[in-house]
C-alpha positions in Angstrom: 29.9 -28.2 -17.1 28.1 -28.8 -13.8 31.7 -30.6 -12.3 33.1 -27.5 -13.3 31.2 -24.9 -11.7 30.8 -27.4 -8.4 34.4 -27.2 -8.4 34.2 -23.2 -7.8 32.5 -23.7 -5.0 34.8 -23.1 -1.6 36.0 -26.7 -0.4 34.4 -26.0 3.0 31.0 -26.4 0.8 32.5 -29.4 -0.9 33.8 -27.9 -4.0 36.9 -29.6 -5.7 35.9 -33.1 -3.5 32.2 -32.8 -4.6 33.0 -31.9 -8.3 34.8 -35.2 -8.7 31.6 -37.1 -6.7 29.5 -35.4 -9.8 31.5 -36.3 -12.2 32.3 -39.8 -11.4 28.7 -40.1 -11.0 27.4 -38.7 -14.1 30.3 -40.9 -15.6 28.7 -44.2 -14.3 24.9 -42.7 -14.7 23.9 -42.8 -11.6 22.4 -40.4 -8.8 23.4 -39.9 -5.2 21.3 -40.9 -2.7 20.8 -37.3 -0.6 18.8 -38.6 2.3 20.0 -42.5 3.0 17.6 -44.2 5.6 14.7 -41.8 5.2 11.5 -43.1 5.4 8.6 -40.8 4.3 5.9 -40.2 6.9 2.9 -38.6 6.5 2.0 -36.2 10.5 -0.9 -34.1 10.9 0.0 -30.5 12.0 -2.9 -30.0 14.3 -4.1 -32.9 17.1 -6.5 -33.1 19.7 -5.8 -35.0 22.6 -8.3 -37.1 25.0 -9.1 -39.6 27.3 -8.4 -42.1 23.9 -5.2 -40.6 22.9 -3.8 -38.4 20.7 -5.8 -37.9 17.5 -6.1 -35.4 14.0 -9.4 -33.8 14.0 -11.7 -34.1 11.5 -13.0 -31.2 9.1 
């Protein structure tokens, strides 16, 4: 069902291309892997920066 309606999608979005990547996926049980190479990273938002570098401050 999901194949199917991915497949309505316009192929500039993927559609008929990504419907068959679904199915043959959910065929085999498997999952894609939407973000190869990431590595999560944890960055504060706000830093204060000194004479010894660059640091988050504390609350």
């Amino acid at each position: 069902m999901i194949a199917a309606t991915v497949a309505e999608v316009p192929d500039s979005l993927g559609g008929k291309r990504m419907a068959i990547r679904v199915a043959e996926l959910a065929r085999a049980g498997l999952t894609p892997d939407w973000m190869p190479g990431a590595v999560p990273r944890c960055v504060p938002t706000i830093v204060k920066q000194h004479q010894h570098g660059t640091h988050a401050p504390s609350s």
